[in-house]
N, CA, C and O atoms as a Maestro MAE file, in Angstrom:
{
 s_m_m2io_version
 :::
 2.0.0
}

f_m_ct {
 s_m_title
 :::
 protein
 m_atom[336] {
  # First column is atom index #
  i_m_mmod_type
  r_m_x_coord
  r_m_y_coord
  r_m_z_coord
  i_m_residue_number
  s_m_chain_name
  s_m_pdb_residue_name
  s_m_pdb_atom_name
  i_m_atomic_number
  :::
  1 25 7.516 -29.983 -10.076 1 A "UNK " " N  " 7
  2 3 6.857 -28.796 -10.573 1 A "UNK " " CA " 6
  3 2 7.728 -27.552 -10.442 1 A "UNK " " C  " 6
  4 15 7.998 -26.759 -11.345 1 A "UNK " " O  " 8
  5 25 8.065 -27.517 -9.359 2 A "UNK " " N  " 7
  6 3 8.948 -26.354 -9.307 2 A "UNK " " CA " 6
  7 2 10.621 -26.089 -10.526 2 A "UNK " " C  " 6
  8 15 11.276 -25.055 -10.655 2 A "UNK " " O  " 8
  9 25 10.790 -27.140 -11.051 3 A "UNK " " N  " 7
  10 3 11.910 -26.722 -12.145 3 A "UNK " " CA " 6
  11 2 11.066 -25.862 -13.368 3 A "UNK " " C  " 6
  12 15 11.667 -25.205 -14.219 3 A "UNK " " O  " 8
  13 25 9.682 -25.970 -13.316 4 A "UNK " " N  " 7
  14 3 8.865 -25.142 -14.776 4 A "UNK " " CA " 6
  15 2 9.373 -23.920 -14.491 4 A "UNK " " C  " 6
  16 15 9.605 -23.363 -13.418 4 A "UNK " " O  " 8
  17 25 9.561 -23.465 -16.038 5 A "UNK " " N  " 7
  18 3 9.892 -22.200 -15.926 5 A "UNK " " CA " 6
  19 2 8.270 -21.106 -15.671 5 A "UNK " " C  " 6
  20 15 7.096 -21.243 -16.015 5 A "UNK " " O  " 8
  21 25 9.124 -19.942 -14.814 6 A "UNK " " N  " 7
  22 3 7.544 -19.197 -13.588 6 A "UNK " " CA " 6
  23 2 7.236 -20.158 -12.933 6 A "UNK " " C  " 6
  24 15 6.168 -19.782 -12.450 6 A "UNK " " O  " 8
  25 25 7.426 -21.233 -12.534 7 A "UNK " " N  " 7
  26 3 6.554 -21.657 -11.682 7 A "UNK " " CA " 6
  27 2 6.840 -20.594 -10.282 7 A "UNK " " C  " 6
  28 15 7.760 -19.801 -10.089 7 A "UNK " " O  " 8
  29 25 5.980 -20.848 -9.664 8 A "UNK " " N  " 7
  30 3 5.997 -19.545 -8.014 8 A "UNK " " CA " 6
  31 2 5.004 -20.463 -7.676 8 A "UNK " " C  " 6
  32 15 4.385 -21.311 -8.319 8 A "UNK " " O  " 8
  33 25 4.993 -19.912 -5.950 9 A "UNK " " N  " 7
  34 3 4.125 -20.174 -5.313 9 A "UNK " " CA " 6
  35 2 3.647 -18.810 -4.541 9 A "UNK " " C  " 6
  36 15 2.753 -18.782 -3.695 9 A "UNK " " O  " 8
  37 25 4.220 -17.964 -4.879 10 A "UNK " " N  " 7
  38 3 4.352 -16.313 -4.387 10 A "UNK " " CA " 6
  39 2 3.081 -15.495 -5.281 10 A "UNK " " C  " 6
  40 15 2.744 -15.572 -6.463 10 A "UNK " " O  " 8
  41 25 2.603 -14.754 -4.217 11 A "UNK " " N  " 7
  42 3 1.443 -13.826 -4.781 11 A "UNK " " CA " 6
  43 2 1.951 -12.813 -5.734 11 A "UNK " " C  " 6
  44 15 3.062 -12.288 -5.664 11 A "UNK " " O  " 8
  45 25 1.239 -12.630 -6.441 12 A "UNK " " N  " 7
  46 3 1.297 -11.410 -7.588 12 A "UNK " " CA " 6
  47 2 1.731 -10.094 -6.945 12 A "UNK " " C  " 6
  48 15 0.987 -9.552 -6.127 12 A "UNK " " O  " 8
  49 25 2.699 -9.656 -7.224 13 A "UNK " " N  " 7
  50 3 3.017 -7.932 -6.880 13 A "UNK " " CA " 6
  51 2 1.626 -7.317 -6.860 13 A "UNK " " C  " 6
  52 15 0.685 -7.677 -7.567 13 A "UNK " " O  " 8
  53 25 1.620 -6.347 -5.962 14 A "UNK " " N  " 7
  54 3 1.091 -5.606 -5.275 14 A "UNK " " CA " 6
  55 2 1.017 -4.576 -6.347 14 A "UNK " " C  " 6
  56 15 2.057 -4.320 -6.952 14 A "UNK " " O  " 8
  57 25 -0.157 -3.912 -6.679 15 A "UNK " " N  " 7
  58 3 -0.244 -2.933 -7.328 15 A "UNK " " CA " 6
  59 2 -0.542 -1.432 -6.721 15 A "UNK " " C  " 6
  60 15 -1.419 -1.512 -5.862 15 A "UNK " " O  " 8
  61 25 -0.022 0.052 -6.933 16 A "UNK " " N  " 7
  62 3 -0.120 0.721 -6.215 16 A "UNK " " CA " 6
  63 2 -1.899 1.571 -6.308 16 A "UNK " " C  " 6
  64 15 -2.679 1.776 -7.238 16 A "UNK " " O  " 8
  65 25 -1.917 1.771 -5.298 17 A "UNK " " N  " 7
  66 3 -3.538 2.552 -5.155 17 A "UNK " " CA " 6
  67 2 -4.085 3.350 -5.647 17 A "UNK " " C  " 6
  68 15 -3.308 4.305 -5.647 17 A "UNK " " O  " 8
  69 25 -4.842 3.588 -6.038 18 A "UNK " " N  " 7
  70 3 -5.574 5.095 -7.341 18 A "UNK " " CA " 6
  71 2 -6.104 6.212 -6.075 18 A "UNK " " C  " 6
  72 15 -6.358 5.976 -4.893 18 A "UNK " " O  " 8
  73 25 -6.136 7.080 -6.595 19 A "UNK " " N  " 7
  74 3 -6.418 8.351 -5.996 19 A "UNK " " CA " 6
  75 2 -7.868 7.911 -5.477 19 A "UNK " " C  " 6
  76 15 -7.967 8.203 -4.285 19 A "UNK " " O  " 8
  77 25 -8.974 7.330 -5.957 20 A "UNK " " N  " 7
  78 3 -10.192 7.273 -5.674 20 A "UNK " " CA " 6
  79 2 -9.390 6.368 -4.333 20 A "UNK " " C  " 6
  80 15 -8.937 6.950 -3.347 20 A "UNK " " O  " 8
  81 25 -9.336 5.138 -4.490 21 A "UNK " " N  " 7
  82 3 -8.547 4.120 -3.420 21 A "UNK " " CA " 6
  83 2 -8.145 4.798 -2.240 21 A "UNK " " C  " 6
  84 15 -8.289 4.146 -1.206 21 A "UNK " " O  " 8
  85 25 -7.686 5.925 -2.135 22 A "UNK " " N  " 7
  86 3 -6.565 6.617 -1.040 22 A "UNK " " CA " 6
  87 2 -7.619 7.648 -0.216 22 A "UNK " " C  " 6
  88 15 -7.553 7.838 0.998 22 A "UNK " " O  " 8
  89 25 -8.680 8.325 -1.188 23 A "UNK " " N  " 7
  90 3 -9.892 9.415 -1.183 23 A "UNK " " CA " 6
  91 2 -10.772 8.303 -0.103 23 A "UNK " " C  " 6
  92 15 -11.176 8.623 1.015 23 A "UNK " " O  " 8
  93 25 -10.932 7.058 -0.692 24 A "UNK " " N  " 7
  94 3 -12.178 6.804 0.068 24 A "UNK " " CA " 6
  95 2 -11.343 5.713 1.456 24 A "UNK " " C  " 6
  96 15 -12.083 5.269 2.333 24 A "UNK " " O  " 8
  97 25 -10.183 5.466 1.489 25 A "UNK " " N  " 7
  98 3 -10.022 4.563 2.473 25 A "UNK " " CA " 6
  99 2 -10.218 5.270 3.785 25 A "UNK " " C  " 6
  100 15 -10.850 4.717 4.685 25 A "UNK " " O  " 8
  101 25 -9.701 6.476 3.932 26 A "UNK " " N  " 7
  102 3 -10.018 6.693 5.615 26 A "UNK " " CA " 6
  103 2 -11.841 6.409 6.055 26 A "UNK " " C  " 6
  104 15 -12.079 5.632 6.980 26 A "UNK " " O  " 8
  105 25 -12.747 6.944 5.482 27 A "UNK " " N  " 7
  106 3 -13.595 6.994 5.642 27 A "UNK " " CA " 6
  107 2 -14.430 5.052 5.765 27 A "UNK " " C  " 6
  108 15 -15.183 4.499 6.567 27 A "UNK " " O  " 8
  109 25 -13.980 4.785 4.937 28 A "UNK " " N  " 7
  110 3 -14.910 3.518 5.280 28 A "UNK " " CA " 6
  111 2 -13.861 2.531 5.898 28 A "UNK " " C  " 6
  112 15 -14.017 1.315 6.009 28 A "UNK " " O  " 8
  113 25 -12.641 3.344 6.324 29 A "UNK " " N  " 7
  114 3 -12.128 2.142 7.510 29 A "UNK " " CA " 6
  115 2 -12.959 2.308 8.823 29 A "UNK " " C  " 6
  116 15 -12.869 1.400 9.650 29 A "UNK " " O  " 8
  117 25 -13.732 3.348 9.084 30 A "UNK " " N  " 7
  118 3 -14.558 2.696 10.411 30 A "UNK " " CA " 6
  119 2 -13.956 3.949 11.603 30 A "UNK " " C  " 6
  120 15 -14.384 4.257 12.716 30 A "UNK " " O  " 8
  121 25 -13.119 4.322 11.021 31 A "UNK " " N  " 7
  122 3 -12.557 5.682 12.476 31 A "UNK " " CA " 6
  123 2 -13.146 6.593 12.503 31 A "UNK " " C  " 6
  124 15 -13.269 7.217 11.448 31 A "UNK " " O  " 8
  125 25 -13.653 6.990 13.476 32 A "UNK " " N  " 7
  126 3 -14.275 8.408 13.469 32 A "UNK " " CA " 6
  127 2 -13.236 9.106 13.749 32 A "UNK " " C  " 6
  128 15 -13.551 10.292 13.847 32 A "UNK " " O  " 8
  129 25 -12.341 8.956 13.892 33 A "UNK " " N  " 7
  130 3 -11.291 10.283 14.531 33 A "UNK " " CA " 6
  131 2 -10.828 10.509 12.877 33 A "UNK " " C  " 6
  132 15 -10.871 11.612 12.331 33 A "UNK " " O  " 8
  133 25 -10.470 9.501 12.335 34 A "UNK " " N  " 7
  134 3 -9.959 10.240 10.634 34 A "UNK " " CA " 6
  135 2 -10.447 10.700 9.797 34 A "UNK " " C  " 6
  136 15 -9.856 11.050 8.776 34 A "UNK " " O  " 8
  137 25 -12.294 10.889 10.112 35 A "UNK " " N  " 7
  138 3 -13.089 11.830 9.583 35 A "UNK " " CA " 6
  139 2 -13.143 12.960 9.893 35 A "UNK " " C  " 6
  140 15 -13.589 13.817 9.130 35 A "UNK " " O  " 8
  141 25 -12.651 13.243 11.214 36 A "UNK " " N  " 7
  142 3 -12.461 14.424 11.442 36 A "UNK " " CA " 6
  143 2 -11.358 15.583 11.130 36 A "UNK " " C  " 6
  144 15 -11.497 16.790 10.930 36 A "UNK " " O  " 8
  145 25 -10.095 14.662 11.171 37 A "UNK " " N  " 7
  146 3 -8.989 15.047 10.854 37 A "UNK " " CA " 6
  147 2 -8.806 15.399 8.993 37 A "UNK " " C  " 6
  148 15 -7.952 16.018 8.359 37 A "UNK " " O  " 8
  149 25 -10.024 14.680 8.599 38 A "UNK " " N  " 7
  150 3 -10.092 14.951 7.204 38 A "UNK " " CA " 6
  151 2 -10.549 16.921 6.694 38 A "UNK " " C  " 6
  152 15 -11.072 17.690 7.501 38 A "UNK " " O  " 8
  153 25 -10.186 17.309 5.273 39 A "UNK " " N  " 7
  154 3 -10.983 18.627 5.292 39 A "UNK " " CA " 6
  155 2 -12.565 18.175 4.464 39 A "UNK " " C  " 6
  156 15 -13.189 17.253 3.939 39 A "UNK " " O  " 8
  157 25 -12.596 19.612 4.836 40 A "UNK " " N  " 7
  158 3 -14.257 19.396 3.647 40 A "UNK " " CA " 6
  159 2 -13.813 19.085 2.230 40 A "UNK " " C  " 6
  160 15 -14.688 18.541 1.557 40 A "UNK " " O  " 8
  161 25 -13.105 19.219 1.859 41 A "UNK " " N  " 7
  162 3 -12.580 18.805 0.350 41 A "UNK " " CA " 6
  163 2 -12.272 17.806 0.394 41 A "UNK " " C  " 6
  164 15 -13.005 17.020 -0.208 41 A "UNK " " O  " 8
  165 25 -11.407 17.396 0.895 42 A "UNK " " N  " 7
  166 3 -11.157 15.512 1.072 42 A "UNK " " CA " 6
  167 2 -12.394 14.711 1.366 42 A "UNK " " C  " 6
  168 15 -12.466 13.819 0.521 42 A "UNK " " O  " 8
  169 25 -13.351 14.658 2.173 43 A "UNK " " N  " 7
  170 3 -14.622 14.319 2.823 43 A "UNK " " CA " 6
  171 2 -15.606 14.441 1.445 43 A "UNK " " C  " 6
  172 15 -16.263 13.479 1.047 43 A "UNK " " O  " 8
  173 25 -15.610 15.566 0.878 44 A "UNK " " N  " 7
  174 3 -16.562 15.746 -0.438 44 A "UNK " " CA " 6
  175 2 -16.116 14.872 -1.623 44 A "UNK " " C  " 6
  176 15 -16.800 14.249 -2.435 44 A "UNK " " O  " 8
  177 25 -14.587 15.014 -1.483 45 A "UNK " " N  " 7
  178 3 -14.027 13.458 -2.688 45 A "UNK " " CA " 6
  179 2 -14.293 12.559 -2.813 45 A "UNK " " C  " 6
  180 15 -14.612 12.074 -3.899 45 A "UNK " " O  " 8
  181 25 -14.263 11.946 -1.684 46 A "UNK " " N  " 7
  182 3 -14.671 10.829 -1.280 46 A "UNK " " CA " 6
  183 2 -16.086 10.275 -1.206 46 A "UNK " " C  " 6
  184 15 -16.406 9.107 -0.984 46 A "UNK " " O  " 8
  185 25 -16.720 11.117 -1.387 47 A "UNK " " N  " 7
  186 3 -18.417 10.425 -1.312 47 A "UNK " " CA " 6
  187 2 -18.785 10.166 -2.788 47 A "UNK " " C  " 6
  188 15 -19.762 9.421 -2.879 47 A "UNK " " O  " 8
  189 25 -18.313 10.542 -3.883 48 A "UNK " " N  " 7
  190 3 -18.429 9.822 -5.113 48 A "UNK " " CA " 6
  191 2 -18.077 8.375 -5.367 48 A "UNK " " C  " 6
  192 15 -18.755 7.603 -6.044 48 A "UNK " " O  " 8
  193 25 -17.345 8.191 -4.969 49 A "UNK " " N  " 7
  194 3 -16.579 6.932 -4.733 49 A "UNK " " CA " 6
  195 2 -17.805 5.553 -5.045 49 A "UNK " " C  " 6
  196 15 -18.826 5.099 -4.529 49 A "UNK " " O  " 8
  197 25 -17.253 5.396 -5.775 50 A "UNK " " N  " 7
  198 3 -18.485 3.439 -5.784 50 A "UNK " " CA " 6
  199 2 -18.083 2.404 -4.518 50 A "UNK " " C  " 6
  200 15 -18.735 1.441 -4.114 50 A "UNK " " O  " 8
  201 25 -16.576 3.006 -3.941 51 A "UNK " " N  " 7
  202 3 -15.890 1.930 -3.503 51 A "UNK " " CA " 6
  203 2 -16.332 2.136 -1.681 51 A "UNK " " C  " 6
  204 15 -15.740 1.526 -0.791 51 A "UNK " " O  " 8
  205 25 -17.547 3.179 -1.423 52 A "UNK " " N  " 7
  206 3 -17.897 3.357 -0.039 52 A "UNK " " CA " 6
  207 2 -19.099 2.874 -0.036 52 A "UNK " " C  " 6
  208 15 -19.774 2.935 -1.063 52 A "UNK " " O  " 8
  209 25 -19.660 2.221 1.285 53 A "UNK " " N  " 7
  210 3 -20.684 1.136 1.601 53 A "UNK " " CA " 6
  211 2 -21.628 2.498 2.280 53 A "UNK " " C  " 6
  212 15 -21.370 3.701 2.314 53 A "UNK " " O  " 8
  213 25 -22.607 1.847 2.695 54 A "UNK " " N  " 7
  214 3 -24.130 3.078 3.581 54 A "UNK " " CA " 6
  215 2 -23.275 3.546 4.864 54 A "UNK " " C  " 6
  216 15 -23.261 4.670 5.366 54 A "UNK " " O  " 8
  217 25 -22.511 2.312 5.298 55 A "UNK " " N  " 7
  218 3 -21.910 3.077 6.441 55 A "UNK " " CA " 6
  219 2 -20.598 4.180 6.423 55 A "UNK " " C  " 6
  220 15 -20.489 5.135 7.192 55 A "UNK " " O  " 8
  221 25 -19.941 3.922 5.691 56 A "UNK " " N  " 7
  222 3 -18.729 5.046 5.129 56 A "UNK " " CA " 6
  223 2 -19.569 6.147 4.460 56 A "UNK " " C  " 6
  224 15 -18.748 7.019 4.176 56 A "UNK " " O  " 8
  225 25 -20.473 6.446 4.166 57 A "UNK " " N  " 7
  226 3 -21.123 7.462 3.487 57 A "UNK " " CA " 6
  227 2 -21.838 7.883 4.773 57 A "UNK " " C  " 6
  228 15 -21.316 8.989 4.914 57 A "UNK " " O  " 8
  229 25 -22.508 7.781 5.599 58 A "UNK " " N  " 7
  230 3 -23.158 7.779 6.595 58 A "UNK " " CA " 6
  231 2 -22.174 8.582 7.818 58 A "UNK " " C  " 6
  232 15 -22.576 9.478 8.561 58 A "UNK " " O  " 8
  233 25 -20.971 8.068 7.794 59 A "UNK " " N  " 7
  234 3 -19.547 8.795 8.941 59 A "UNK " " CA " 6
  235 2 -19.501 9.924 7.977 59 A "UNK " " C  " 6
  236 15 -19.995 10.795 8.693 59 A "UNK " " O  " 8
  237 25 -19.322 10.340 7.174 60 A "UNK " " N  " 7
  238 3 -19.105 11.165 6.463 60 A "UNK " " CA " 6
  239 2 -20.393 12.518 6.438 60 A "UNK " " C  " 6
  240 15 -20.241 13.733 6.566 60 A "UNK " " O  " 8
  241 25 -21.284 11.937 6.283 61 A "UNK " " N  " 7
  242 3 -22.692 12.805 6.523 61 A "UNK " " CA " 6
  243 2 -22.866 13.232 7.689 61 A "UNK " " C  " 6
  244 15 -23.197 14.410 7.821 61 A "UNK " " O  " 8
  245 25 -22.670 12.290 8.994 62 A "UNK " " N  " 7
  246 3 -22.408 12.476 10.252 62 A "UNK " " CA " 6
  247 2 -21.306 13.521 10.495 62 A "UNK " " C  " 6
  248 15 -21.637 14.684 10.726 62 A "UNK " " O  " 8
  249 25 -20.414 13.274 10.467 63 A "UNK " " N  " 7
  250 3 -19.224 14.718 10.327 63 A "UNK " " CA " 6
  251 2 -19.454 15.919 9.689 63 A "UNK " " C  " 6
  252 15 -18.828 16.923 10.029 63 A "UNK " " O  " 8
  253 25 -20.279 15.941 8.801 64 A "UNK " " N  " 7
  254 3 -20.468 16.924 7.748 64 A "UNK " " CA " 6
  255 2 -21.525 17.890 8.436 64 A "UNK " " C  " 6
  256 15 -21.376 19.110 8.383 64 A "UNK " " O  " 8
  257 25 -22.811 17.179 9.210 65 A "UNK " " N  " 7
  258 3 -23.568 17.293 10.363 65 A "UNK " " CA " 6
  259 2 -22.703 18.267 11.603 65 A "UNK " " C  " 6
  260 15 -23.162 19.320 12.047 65 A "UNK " " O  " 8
  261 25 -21.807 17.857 11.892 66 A "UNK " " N  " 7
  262 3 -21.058 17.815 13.258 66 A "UNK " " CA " 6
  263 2 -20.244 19.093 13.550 66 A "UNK " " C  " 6
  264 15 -19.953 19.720 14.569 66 A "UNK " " O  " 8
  265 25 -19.897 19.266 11.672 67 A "UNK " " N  " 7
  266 3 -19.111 20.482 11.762 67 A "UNK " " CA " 6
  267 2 -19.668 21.592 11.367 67 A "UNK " " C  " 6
  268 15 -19.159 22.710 11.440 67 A "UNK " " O  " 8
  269 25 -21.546 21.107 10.607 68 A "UNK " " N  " 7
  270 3 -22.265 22.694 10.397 68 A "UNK " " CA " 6
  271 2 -22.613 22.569 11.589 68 A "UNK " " C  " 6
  272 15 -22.035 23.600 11.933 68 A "UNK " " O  " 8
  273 25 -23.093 22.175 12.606 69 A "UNK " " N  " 7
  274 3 -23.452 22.722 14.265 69 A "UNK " " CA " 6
  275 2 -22.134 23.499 14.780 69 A "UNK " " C  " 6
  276 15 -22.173 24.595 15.338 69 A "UNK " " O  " 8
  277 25 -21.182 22.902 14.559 70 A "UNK " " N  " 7
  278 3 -20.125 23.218 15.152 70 A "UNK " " CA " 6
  279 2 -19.477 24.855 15.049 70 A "UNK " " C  " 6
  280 15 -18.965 25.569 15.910 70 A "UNK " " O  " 8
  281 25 -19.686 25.021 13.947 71 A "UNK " " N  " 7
  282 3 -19.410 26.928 13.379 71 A "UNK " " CA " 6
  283 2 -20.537 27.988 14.108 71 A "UNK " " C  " 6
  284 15 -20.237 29.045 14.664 71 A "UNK " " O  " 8
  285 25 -21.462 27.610 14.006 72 A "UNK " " N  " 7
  286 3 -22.780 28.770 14.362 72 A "UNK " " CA " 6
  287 2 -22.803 28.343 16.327 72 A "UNK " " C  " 6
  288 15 -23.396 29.103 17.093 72 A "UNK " " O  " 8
  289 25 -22.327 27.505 16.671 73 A "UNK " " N  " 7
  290 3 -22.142 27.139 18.017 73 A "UNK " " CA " 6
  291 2 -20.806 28.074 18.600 73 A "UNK " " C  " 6
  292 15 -20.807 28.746 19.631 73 A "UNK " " O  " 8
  293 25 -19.765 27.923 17.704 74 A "UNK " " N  " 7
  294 3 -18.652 28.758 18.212 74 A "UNK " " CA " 6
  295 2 -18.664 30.650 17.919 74 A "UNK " " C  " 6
  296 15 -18.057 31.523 18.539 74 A "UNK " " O  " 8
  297 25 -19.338 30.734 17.074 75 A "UNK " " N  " 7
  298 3 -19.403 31.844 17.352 75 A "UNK " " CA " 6
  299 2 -20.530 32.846 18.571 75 A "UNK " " C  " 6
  300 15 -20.410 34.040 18.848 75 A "UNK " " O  " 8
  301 25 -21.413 32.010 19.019 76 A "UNK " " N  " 7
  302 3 -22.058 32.085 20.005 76 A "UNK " " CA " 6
  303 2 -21.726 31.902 20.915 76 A "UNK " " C  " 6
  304 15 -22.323 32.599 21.736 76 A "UNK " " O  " 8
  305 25 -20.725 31.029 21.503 77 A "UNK " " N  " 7
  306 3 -19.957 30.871 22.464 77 A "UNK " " CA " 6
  307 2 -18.596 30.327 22.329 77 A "UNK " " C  " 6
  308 15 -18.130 29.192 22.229 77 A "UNK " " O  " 8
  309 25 -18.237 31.218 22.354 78 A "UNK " " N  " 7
  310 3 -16.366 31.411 22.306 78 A "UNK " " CA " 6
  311 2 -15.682 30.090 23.196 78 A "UNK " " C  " 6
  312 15 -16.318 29.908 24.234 78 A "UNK " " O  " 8
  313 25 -14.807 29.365 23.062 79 A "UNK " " N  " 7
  314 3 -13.719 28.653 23.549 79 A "UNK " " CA " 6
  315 2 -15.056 28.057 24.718 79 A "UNK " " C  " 6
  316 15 -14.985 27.856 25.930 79 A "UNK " " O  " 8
  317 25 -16.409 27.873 23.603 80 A "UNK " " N  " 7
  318 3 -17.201 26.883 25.152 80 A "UNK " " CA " 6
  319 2 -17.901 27.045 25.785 80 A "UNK " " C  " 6
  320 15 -18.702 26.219 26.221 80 A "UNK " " O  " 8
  321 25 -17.774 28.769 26.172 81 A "UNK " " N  " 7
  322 3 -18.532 29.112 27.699 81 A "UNK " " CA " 6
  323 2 -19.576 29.992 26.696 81 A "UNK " " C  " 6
  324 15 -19.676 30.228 25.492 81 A "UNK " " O  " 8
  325 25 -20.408 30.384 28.149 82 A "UNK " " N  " 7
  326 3 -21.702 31.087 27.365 82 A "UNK " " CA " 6
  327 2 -21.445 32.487 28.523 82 A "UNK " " C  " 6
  328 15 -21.226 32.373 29.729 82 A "UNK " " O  " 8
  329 25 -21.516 33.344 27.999 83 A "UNK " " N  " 7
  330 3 -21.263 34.919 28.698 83 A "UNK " " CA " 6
  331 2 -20.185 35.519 28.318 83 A "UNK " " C  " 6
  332 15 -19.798 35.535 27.150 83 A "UNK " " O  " 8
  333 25 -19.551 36.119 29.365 84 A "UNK " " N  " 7
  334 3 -18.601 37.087 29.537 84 A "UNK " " CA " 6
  335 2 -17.328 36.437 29.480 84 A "UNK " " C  " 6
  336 15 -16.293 37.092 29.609 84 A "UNK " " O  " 8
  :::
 }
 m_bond[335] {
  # First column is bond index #
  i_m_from
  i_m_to
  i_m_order
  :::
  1 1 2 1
  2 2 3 1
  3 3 4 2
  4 3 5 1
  5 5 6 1
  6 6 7 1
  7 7 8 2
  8 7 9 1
  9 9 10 1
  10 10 11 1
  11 11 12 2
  12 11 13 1
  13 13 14 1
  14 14 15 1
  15 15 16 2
  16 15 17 1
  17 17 18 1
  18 18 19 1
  19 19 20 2
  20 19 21 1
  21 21 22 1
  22 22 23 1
  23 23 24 2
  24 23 25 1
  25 25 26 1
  26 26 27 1
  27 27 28 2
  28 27 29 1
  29 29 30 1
  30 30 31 1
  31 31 32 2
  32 31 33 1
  33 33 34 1
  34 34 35 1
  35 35 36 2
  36 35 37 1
  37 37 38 1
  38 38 39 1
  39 39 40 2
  40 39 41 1
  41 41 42 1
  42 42 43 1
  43 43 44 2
  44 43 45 1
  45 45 46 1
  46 46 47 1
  47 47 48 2
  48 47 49 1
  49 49 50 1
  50 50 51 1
  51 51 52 2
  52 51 53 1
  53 53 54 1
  54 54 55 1
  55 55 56 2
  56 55 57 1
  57 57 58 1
  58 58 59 1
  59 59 60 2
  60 59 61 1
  61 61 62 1
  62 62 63 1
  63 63 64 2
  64 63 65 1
  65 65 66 1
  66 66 67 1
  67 67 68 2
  68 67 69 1
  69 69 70 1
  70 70 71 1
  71 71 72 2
  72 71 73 1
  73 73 74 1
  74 74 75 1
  75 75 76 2
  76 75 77 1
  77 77 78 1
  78 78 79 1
  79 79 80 2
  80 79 81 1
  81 81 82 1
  82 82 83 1
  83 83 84 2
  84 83 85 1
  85 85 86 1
  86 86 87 1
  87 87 88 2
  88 87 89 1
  89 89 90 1
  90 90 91 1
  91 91 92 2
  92 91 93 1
  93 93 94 1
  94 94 95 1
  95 95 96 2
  96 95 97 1
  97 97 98 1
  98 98 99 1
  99 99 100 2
  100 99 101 1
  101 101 102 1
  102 102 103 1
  103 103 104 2
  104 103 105 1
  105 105 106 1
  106 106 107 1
  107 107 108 2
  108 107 109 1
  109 109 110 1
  110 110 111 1
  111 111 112 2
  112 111 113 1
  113 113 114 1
  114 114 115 1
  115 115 116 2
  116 115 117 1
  117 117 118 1
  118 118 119 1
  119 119 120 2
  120 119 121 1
  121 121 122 1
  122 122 123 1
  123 123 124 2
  124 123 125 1
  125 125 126 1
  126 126 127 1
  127 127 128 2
  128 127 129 1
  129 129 130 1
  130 130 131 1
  131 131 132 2
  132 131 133 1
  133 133 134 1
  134 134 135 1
  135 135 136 2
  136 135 137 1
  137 137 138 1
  138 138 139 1
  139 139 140 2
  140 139 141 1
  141 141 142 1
  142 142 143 1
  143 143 144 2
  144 143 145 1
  145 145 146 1
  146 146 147 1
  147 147 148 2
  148 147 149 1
  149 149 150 1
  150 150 151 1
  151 151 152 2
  152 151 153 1
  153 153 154 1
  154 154 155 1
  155 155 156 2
  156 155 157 1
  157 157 158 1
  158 158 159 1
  159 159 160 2
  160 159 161 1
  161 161 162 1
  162 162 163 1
  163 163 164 2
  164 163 165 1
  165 165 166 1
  166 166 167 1
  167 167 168 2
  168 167 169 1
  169 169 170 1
  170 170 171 1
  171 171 172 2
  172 171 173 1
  173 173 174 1
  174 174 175 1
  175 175 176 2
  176 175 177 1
  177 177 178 1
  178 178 179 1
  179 179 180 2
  180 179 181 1
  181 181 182 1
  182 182 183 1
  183 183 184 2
  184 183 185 1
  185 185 186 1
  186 186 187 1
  187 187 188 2
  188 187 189 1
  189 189 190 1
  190 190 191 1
  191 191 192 2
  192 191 193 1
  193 193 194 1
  194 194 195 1
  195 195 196 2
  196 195 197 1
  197 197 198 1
  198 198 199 1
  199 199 200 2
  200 199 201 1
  201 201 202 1
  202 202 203 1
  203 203 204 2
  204 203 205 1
  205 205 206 1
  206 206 207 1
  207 207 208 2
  208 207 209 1
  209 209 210 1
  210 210 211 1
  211 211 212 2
  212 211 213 1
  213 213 214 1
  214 214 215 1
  215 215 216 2
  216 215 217 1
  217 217 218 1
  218 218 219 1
  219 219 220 2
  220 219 221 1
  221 221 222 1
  222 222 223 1
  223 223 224 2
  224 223 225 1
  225 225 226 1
  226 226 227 1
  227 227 228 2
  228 227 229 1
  229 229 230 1
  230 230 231 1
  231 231 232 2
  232 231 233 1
  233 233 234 1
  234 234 235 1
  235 235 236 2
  236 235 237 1
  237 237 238 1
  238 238 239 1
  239 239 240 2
  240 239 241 1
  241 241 242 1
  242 242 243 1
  243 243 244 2
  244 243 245 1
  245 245 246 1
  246 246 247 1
  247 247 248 2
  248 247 249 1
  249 249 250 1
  250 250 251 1
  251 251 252 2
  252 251 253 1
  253 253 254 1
  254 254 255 1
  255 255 256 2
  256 255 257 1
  257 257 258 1
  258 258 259 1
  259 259 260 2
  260 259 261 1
  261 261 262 1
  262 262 263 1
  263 263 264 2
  264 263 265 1
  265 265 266 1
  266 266 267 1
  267 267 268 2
  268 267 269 1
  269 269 270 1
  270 270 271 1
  271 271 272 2
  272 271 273 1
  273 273 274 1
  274 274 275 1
  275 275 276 2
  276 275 277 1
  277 277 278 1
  278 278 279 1
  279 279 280 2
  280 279 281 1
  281 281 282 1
  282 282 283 1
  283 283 284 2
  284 283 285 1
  285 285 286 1
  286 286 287 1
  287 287 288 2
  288 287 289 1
  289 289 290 1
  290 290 291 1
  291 291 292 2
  292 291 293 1
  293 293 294 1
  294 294 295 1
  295 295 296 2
  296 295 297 1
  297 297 298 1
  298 298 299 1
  299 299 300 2
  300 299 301 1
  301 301 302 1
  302 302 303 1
  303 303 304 2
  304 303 305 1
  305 305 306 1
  306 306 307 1
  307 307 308 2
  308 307 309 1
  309 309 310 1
  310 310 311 1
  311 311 312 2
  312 311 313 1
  313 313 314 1
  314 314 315 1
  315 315 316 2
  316 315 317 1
  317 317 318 1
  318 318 319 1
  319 319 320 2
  320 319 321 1
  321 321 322 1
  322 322 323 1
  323 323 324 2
  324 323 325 1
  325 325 326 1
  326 326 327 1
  327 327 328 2
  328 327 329 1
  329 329 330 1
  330 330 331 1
  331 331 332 2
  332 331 333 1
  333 333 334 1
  334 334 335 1
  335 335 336 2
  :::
 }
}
C-alpha cells in the first residue's frame, strides 16, 4: 500500500484558528485566572460565540459580576482598608 501515490498514514495539516476560535478559547478552557486577565472587550467577544458551553458563559458572567462589585468597593475603600 504504501508505494500508492498519497498514500500517508500522517494526519491532515493543521489548520490555523479564526478569531471567534482564539475570542472564545481562554474562557471555556476552565481558568479562572484567564478571565480575569482578560478586558471587558475581549470577555464581551467572546460570549457570542456558538463555540462556548453554560459553563464558559457562566465564568464569564461570574467575572463580569466580580468586577461590577469590584469598582464601587474600591472607591469606598481605597487599597482595602475602611477609614483613614
Amino acid at each position: 500500500m504504501r508505494s500508492r501515490r498519497n498514500a500517508s498514514n500522517l494526519p491532515a495539516p493543521r489548520r490555523e484558528a479564526t478569531a471567534e476560535q482564539v475570542e472564545a478559547a481562554p474562557p471555556w478552557s476552565g481558568d479562572e485566572q484567564t478571565a480575569r486577565e482578560k478586558a471587558d472587550d475581549q470577555l464581551a467577544a467572546a460570549m457570542p460565540s456558538n463555540l462556548l458551553d453554560d459553563r464558559a458563559r457562566a465564568r464569564i458572567e461570574a467575572e463580569a459580576d466580580r468586577r461590577d462589585l469590584a469598582v464601587p468597593l474600591a472607591r469606598i475603600r481605597p487599597a482595602g482598608t475602611v477609614g483613614p
